[in-house]
Backbone as CSV, one residue per row, in Angstrom:
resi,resn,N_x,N_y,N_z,CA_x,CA_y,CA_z,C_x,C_y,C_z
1,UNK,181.457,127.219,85.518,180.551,126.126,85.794,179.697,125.841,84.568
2,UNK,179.371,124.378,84.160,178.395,124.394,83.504,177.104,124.601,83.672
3,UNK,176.359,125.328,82.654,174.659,125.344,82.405,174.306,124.072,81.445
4,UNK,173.387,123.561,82.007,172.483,122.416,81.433,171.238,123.095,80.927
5,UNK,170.594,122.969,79.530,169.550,123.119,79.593,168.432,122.398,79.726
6,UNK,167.232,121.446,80.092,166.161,120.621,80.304,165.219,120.413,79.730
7,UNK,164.707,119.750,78.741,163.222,119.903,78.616,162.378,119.079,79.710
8,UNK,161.130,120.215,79.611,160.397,119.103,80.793,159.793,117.894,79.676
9,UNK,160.106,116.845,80.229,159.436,115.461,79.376,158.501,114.810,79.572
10,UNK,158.483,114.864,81.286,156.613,114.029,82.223,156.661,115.118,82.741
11,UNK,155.096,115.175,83.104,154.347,115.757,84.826,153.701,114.848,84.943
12,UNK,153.841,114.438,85.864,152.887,113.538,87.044,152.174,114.100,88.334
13,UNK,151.242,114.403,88.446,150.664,114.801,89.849,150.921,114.303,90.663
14,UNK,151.275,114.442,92.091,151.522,113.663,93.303,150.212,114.101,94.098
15,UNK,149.966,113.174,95.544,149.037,112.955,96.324,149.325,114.868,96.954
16,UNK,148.541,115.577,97.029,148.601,117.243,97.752,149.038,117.022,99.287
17,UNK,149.694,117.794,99.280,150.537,118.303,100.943,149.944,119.008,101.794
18,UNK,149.146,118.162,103.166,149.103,118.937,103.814,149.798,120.005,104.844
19,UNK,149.856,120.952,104.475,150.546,121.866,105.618,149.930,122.283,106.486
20,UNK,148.230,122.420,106.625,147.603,122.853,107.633,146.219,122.335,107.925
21,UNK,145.794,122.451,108.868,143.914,122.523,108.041,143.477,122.663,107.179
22,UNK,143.807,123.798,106.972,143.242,124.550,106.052,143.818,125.075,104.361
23,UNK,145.142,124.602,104.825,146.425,124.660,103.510,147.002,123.586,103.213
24,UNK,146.198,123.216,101.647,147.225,121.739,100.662,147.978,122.675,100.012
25,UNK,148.761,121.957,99.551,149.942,122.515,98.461,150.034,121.162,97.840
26,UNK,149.702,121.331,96.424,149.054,120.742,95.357,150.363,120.488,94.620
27,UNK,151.402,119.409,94.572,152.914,118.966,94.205,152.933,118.455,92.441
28,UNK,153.642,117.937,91.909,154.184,117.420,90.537,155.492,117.160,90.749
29,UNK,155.132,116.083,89.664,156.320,115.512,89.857,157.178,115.111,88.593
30,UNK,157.872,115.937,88.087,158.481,116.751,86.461,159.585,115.955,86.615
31,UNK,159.849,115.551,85.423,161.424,114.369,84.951,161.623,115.208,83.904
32,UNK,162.932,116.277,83.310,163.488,116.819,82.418,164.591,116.228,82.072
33,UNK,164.759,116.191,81.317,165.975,115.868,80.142,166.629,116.879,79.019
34,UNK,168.491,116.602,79.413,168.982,117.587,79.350,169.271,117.613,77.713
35,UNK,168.937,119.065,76.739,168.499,119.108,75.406,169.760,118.570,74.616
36,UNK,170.920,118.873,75.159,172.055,118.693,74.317,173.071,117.661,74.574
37,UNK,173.849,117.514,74.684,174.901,116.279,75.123,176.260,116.802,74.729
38,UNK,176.647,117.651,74.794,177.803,118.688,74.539,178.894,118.272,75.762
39,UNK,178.241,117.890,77.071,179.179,118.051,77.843,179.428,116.601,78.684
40,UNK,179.937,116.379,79.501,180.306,115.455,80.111,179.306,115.313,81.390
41,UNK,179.002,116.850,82.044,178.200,116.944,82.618,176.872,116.652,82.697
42,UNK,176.592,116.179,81.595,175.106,115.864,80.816,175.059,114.406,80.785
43,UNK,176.455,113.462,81.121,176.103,112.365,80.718,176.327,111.711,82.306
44,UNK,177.189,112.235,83.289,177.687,111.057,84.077,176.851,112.103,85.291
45,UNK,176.394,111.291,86.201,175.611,111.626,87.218,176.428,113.088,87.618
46,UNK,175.531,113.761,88.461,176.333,115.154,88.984,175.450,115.792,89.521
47,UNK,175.577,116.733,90.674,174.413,117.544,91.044,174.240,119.030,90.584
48,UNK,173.101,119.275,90.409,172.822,120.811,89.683,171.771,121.495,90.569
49,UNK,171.432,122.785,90.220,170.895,123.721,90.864,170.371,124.250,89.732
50,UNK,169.215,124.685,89.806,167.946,125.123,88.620,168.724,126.447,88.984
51,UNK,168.766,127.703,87.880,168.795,128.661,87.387,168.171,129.445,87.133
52,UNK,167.025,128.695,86.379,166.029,129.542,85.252,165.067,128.279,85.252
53,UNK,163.823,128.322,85.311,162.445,129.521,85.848,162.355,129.974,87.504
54,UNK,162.697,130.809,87.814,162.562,131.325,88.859,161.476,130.980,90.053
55,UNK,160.617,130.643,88.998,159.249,129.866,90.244,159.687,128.433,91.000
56,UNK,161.267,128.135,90.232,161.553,126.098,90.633,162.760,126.626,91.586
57,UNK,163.288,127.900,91.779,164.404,127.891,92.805,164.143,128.767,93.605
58,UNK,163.181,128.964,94.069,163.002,129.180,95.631,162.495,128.200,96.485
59,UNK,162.155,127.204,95.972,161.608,125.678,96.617,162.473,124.817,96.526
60,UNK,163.464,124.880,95.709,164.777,123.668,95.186,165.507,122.860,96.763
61,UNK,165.518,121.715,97.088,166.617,121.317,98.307,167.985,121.988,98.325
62,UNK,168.633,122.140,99.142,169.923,122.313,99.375,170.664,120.919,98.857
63,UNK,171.759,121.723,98.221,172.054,121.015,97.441,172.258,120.461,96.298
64,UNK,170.744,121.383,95.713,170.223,121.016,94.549,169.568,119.344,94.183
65,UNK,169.805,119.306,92.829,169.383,118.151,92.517,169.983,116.801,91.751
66,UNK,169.680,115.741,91.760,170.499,114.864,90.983,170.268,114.731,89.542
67,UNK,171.604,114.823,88.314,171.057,114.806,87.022,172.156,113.588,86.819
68,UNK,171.193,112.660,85.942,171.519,110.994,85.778,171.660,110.414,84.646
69,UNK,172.361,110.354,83.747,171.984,109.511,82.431,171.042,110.688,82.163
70,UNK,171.060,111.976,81.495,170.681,113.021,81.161,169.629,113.539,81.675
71,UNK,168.958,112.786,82.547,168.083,113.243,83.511,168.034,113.380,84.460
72,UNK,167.183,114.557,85.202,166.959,115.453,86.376,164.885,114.772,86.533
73,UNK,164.889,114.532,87.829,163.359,114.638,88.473,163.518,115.507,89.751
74,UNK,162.378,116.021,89.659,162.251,117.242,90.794,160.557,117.153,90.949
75,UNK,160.490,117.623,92.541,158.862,117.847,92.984,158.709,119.139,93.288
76,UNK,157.611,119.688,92.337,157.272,121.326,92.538,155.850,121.379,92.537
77,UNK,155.708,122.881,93.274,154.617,123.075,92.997,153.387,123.172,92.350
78,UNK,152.226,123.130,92.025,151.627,123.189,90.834,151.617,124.355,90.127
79,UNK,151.547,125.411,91.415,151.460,126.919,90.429,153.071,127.118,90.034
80,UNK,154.038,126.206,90.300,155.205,126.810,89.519,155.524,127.064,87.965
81,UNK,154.150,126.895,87.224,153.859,127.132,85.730,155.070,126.049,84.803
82,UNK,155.210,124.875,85.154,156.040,124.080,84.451,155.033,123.270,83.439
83,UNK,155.384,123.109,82.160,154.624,122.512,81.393,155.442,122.057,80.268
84,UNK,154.811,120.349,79.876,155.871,119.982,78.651,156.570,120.684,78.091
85,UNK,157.584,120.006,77.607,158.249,120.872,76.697,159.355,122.498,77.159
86,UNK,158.784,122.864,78.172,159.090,123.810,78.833,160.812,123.841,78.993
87,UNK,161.612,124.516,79.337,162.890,124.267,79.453,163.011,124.904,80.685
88,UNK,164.062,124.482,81.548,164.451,124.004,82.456,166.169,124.826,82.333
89,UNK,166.910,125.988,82.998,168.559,125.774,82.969,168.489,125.488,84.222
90,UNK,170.003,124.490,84.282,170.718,123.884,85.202,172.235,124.682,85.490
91,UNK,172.561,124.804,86.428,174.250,124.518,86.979,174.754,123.955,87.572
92,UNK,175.942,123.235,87.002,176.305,121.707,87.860,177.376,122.648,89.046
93,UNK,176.893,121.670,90.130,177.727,122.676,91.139,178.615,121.221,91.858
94,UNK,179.437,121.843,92.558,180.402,120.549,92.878,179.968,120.225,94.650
């Protein structure tokens, strides 16, 4: 399978989630772009599954995610420590 690697390119804050009374969960909203163009997978739409940072795939949809014209957007947490520049691996799964 291929690995994609990502840089993160935006964060955008989104409106916080309530889950309870008493519990927001504070979202972002990260657009990465994939560093290299080596593969085919990098250029024509396809779905992937984060790899690597470990804090973005225990929250990831089933399924994974859509990567488009070399980009992937995803909504994570705030404490999932994502920050510009940051990299991002992918695996395109079928």
């Amino acid at each position: 399978m291929a690995e994609i690697t990502a840089i993160v390119t935006s964060i955008d804050e989104l409106a916080a989630y309530k889950l309870s009374d008493d519990l927001l969960l504070e979202l972002l909203s990260v657009t990465a772009t994939a560093e290299h163009d080596p593969q085919p997978a990098a250029r024509t739409p396809t779905r992937v599954e984060v790899i690597e940072p470990v804090e973005l795939i225990k929250h990831q949809p089933p399924g994974g995610y859509f990567l488009d014209n070399r980009q992937v957007r995803l909504t994570c947490a705030k404490g999932a420590r994502v920050h510009l520049e940051g990299r991002i691996r992918f695996r395109a799964i079928s």
